[in-house]
N, C-alpha and C positions, 0 to 999 in steps of 0.2 A: 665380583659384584654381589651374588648371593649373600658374602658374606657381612656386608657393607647395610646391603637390604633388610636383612635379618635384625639390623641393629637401630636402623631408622623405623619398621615396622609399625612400632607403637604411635610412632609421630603422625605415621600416614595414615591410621585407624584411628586415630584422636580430630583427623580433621586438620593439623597443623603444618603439614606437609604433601607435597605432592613430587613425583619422583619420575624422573624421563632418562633415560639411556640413549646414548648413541653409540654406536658401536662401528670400528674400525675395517671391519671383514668385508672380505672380498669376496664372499658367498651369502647374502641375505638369508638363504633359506634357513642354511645352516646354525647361524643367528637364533631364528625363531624357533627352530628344533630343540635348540639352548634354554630359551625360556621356556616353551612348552615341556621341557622335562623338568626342569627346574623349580614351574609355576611361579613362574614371576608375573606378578600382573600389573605391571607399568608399561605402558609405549617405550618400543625401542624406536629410536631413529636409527638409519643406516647413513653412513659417511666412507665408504670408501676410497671415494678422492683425495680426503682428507680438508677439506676445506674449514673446520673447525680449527685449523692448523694443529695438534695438538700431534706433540713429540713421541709421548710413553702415555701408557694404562697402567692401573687405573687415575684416572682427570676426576676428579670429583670439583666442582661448585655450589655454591649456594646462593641464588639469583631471590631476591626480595619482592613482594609485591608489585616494584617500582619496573621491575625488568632490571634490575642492578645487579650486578655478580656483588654481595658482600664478601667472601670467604672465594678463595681462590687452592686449590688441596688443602683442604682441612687436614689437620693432624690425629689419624687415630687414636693414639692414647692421649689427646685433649676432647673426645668427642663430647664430653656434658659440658665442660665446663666452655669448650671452642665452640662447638656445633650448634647444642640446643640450649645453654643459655646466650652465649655471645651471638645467635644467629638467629633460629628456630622463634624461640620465645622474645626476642625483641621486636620493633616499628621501627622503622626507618624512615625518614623526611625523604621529601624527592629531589633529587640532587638538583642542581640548577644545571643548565643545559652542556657548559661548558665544562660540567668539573666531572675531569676523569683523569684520576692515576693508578696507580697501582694495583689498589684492593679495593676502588669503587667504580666501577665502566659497567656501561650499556651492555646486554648480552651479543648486539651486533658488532661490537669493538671487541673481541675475545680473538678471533683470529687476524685482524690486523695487528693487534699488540704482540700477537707473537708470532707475527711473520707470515699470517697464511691467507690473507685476505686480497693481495694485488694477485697474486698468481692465479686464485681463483676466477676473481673476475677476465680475466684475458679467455679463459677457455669456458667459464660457466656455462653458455647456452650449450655446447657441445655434452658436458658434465650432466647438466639439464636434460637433454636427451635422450643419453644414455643409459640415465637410470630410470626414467618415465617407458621406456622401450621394453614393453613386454615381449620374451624371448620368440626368435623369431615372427613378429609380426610385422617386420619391415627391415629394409637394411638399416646399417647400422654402419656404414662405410666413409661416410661423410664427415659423422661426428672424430671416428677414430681417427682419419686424417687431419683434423683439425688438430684434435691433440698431439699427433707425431709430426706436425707443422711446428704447434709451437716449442715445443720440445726441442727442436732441429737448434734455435737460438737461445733460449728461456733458459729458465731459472730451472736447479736441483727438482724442485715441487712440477715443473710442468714435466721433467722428462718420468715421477714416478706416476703422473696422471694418466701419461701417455701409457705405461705399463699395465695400471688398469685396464682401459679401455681397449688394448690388444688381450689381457687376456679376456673380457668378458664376449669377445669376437671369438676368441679361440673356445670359448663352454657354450657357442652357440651355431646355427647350422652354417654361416657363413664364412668360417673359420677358413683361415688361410694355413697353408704348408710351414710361415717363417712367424706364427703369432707368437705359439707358447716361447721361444727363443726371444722374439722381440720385445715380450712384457718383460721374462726376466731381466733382458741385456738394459732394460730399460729403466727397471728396479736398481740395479747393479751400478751404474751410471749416478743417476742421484743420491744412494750412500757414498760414494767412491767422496762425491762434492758434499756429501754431509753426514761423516761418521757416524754421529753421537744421534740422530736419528732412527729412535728404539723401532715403530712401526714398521718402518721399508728394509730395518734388518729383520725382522719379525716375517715379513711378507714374502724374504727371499729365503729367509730358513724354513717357511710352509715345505716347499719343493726341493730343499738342501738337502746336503747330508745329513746323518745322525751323527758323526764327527761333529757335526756345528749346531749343532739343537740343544736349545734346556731342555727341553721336554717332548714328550710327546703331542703333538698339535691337538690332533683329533681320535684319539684312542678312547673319547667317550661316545663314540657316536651311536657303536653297537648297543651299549650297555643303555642309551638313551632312547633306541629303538624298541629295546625289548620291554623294558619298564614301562615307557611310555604305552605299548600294544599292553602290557600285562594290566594298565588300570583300565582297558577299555575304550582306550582314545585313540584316534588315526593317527599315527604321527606324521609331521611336517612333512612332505615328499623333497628329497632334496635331488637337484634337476641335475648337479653332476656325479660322477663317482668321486669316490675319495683314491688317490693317488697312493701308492704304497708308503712314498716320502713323506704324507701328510701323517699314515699311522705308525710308524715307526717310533720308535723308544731314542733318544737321545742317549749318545754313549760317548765315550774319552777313548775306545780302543779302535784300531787300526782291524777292517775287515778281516778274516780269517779265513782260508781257503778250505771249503768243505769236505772230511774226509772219502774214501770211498771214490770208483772213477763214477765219471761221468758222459752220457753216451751224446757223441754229437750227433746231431738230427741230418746232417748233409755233407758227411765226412769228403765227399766222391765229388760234391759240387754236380749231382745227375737229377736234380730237382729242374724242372722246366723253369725259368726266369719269368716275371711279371715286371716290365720295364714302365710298370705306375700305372697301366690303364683299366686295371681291376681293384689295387687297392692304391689310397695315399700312403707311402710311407716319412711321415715327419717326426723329427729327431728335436731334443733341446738339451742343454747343460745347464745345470743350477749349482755354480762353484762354492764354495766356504767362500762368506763373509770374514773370515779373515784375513782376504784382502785386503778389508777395506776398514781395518783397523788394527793396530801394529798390536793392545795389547792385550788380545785373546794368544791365548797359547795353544794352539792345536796345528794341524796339520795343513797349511795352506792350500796340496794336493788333492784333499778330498771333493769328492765330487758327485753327483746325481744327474744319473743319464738316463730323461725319460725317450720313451720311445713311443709311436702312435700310430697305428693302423687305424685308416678312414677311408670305407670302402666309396668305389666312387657312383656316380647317380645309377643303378639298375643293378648293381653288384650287390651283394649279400652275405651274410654268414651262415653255414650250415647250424644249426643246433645240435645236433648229433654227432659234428664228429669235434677230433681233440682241440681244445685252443693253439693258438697262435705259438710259438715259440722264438725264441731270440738267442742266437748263438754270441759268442764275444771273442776275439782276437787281441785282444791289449797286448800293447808294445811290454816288449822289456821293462821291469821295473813299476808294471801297475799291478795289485791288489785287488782282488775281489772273489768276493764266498765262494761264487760260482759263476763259469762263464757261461752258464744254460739258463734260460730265465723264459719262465712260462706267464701267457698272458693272461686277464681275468676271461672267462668264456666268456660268451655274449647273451647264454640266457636266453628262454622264450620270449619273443617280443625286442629280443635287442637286435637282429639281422643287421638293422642297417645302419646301429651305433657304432662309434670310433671304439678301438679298445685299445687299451694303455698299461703299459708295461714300465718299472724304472728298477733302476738297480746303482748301485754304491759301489765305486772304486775311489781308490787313493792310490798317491804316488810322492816319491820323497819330492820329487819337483827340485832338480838342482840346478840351478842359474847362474852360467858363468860370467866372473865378472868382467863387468867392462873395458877396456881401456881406458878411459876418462876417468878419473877417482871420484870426479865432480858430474860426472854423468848419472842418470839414472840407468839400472838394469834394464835390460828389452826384455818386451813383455815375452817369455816360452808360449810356444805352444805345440801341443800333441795332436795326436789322429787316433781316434776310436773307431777298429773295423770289424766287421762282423758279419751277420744276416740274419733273417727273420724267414722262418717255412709256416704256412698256411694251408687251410683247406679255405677257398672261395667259392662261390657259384654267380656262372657270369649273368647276362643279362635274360639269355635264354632258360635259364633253368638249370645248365646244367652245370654241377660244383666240379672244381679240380684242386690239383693239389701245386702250390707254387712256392717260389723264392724270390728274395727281393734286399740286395745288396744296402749295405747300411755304414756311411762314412761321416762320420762326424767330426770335424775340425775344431779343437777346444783352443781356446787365445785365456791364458790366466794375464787378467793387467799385472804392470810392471810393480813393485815395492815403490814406494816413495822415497827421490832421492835424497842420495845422502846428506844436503842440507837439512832438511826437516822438513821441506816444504809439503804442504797436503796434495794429492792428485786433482785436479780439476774435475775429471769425472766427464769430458767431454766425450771420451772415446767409450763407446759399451764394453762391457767386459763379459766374458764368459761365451763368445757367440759361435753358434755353428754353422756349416752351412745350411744353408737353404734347403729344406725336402722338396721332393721333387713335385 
């Protein structure tokens, strides 16, 4: 977009144009962090429901005085001859009421014409709510049901609404033990039903593997921090942390086991047990999208297994003493750097914040085949075992040191069978069980 802006500039300083963003992300603030490093000074809109319907970024139009989309993605290297004389620089008559095709519609006809206009309405007023709901300042229980109502029957688009709306339950205080798991399975479900859907592979690769990433998501965020602080400006406060999977590098290689041992935290199992009532421990799996598309070539095994300490009402985090830690157990045949994985501390002032820990394994993942030649493969699934050691302090004051068993059930959906036919996408994919 920067780049795009840069080029329209002079139109918008001329008086000739004026210029509005909407933006796809499932973190607002993060958005505006964007701009204000940036200095972009046009209005963003935020859509992360998606109800603009809109498939892939960047969507560029060109709406007329009339409220008319003229130009539906302009063509960069047509942009003088496409853009500013065929657009920019011409008057357009006002259509007559009835005439809308292709490359002349109402800006409120943009999402019905490509599909994203009836789903919306069935859950809007819940969509409505949810993003008028300043964090924490009322439940939020109602609307999310709504959406995993209609999700339950509806279309690809209501179950990735639904996904939303659990995870923005899970970045706020009322967050349940099965969200983060629920948004993904929920993400994961509507690609399975609609491949070629760039955004909701986009949304499940935030939290994925580096296996299944172009890029790095958010590796600008520090660098957006500091520049921003170094002109003198507050920057954006953004309300959640960023997850390790979010700053991760995008890679083609298979995890690599780190030289040198490695010491485990509770070799003896003589750690006193927390059976949940000091802290939540909730668990999620974010599988490779190559599920849910035959012609990416990577690893279909890989995987991101976040994990989530959320102390519960009176319970707290020491500051002083070591962060969290997460031992790993993988079965036979899984990969990963390391099975010890330490968690962000909690920082002054963060006591009674969840803190989050993920980590990348891969596995050949081999699937035997059916009996039925005309059958589809059953979906595998593995078991990731482990634990997590802690320092807590309970209600009274006083910190201890605990352990807190951690099993996670991974389901990869099945391949599409051998007909050709696409997956429905009914069933979630990737789910764990339930934290406790």
């Amino acid at each position: 977009m920067p780049v795009w802006y840069e080029r329209v500039r002079p139109l918008v300083e001329a008086g000739e144009l004026r210029v509005v963003g909407i933006v796809q992300e499932q973190h607002a603030d993060r958005a505006l962090l964007y701009q204000q490093w940036q200095e972009l000074d046009f209005p963003i809109l935020w859509d992360p429901f998606g109800v603009c319907g809109v498939t892939a970024v960047p969507d560029l139009t060109g709406v007329d005085e009339h409220g008319v989309i003229r130009i539906d993605r302009p063509a960069p290297k047509q942009f003088k001859e496409q853009f500013v004389d065929g657009f920019v620089r011409q008057s357009f008559e006002a259509p007559a009421e009835a005439a809308h095709d292709a490359t002349a519609f109402r800006v409120n006809e943009v999402a019905r014409l490509r599909g994203g206009l009836a789903p919306a309405q069935r859950a809007l007023r819940a969509v409505a709510r949810l993003m008028l709901a300043g964090p924490g300042a009322r439940t939020i229980d109602g609307e999310v049901e709504a959406l995993t109502s209609a999700a339950r029957s509806g279309t690809a688009q209501d179950r990735f609404r639904a996904g939303v709306g659990l995870r923005m339950r899970f970045d706020g205080p009322q967050a349940r033990a099965a969200d983060l798991q629920g948004s993904i399975d929920a993400w994961f479900s509507a690609l399975l039903a609609s491949p070629n859907q760039y955004i909701w592979r986009r949304r499940i690769q935030q939290w994925g593997p580096a296996l299944d990433k172009p890029y790095a998501f958010y590796d600008w965020v520090e660098q957006a921090l500091t520049e921003v602080s170094a002109r003198g400006q507050e920057p954006v406060e953004l309300r959640t942390s960023l997850s390790g999977a979010e700053r991760v590098l995008g890679s083609r290689s298979i995890p690599v086991p780190r030289r040198g041992p490695v010491v485990e935290p509770d070799p003896g199992a003589r750690v006193a047990r927390d059976p949940g009532t000091l802290v939540r421990l909730e668990h999620a799996v974010a599988l490779n999208t190559a599920s849910a598309g035959p012609r990416i070539r990577i690893p279909r095994g890989a995987l991101r297994l976040h994990v989530v300490l959320r102390p519960r009402p009176g319970s707290s985090w020491p500051t002083d003493a070591e962060p969290p830690r997460l031992w790993l157990e993988p079965q036979d045949g899984w990969i990963v750097s390391s099975p010890l994985v330490t968690f962000d501390a909690p920082g002054p002032g963060g006591e009674g914040r969840p803190l989050m820990a993920d980590v990348e394994l891969s596995t050949p993942l081999v699937i035997p085949a059916p009996p039925d030649p005309d059958a589809p493969p059953p979906s595998p699934t593995a078991t990731l075992r482990g634990y997590v050691v802690y320092s807590v302090c309970e209600p009274d004051g006083t910190c201890v040191f605990r352990r807190q068993e951690l099993e996670a059930v991974v389901r990869f959906p099945a391949p599409p069978p051998r007909h050709g036919g696409e997956p429905d996408g009914d069933e979630p994919a990737g789910t764990a069980d339930e934290g406790r």
